[in-house]
C-alpha positions as CSV (number, residue, x, y, z in Angstrom):
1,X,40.6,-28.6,12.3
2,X,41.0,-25.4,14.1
3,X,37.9,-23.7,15.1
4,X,39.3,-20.5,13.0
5,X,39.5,-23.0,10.1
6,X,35.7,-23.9,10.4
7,X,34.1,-20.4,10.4
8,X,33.5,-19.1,6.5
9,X,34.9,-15.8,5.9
10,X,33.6,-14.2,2.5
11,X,36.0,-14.1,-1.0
12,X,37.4,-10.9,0.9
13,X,38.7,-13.0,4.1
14,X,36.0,-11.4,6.4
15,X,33.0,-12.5,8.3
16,X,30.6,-10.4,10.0
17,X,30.4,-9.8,13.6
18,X,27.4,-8.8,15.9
19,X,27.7,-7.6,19.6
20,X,25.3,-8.4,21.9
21,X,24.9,-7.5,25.6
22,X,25.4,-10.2,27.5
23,X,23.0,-9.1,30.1
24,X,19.8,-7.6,27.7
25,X,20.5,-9.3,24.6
26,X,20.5,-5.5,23.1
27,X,22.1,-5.7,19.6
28,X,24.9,-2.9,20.4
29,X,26.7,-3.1,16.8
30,X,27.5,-4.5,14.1
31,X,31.6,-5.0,12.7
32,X,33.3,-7.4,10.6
33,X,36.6,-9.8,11.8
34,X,39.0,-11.2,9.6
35,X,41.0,-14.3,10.7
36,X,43.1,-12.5,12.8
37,X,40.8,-10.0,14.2
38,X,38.8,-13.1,15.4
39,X,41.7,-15.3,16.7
40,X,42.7,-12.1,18.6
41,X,39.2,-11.7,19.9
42,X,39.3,-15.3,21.0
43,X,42.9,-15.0,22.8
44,X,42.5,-11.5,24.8
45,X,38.7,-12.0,25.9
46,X,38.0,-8.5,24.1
47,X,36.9,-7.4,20.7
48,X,38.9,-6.9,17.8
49,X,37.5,-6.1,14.3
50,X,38.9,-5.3,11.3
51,X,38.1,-1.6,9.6
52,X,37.3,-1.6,6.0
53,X,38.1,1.8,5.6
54,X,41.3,1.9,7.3
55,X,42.4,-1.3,6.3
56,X,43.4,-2.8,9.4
57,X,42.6,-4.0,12.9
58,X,40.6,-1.8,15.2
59,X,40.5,-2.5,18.6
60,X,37.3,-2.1,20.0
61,X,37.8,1.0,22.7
62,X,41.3,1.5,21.7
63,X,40.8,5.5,21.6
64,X,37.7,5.7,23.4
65,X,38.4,3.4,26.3
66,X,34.9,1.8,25.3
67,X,36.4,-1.9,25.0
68,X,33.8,-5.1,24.8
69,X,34.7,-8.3,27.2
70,X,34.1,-11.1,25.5
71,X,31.2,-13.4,27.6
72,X,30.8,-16.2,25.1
73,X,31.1,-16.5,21.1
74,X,29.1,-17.6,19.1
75,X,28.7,-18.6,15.2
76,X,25.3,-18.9,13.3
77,X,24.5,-22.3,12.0
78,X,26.4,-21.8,8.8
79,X,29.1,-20.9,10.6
80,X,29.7,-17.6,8.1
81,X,28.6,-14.9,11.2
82,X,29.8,-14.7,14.3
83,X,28.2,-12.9,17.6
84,X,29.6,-11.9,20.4
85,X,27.8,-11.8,24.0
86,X,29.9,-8.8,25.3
87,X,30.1,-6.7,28.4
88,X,30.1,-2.7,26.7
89,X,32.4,-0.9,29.4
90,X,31.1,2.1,29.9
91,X,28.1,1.5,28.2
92,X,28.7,3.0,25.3
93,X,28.7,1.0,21.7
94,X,28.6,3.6,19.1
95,X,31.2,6.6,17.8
96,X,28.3,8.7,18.3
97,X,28.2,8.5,21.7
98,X,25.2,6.2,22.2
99,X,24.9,3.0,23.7
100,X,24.2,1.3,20.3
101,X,24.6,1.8,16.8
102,X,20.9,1.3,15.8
103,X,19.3,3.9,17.2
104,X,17.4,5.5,14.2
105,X,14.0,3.6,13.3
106,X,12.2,4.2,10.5
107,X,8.6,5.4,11.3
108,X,6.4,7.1,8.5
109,X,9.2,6.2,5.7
110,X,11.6,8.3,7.5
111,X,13.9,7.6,10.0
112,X,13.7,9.0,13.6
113,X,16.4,9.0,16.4
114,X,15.3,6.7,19.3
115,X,17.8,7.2,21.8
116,X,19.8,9.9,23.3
117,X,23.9,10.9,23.1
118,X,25.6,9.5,26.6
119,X,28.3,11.7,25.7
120,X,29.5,13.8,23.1
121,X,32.1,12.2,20.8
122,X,33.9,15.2,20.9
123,X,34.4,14.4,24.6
124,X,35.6,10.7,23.2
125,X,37.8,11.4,20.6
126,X,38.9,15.1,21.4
């Protein structure tokens, strides 16, 4: 059995992904992968997702030049999430511009920004 055939993607054919720093075990982001998305990720040695809202497979950095090397892969012991230990080139995770997507934690029952922009998406993504 293929090790695509032993991970459990959901009635929807995805799973979810997690992307770690290799180096600081920072949680950068969170995704989801369907079959090919992960066999992809597997080949190249970089991550590919697959977009809900779009429908299709997203290259991680594909407009932003902000692509994650694969280190190692991982999959929980269920084997229905997978994380990736990734190298974030250059150091930024997150369409806004920070190095991670979960930056805002809540404090007082609201929710407070923790981290700064590295650089203004505009400056991304035009």
């Amino acid at each position: 059995m293929s090790v695509l055939e032993q991970v459990k993607f959901d009635d929807q054919g995805l799973i979810p992904a997690i992307a770690q720093d290799y180096k600081t075990s920072e949680i950068l982001m969170f995704a989801w992968m369907n079959k090919e998305a992960l066999s992809l990720t597997i080949e190249k040695q970089q991550a590919v997702y697959y977009s809900r809202s779009r429908k299709k497979l997203w290259f991680k950095g594909e407009e932003s030049g902000h692509t994650q090397i694969i280190k190692e892969i991982y999959s929980d012991c269920d084997q229905d999430v997978i994380l990736l230990k990734i190298e974030q080139v250059g150091g930024i995770a997150c369409h806004t511009g920070r190095a991670s997507c979960f930056f805002q934690k809540l404090d007082n029952n609201s929710w407070v920004t923790t981290t700064k922009v590295i650089k203004d998406p505009k400056d991304i993504y035009g």
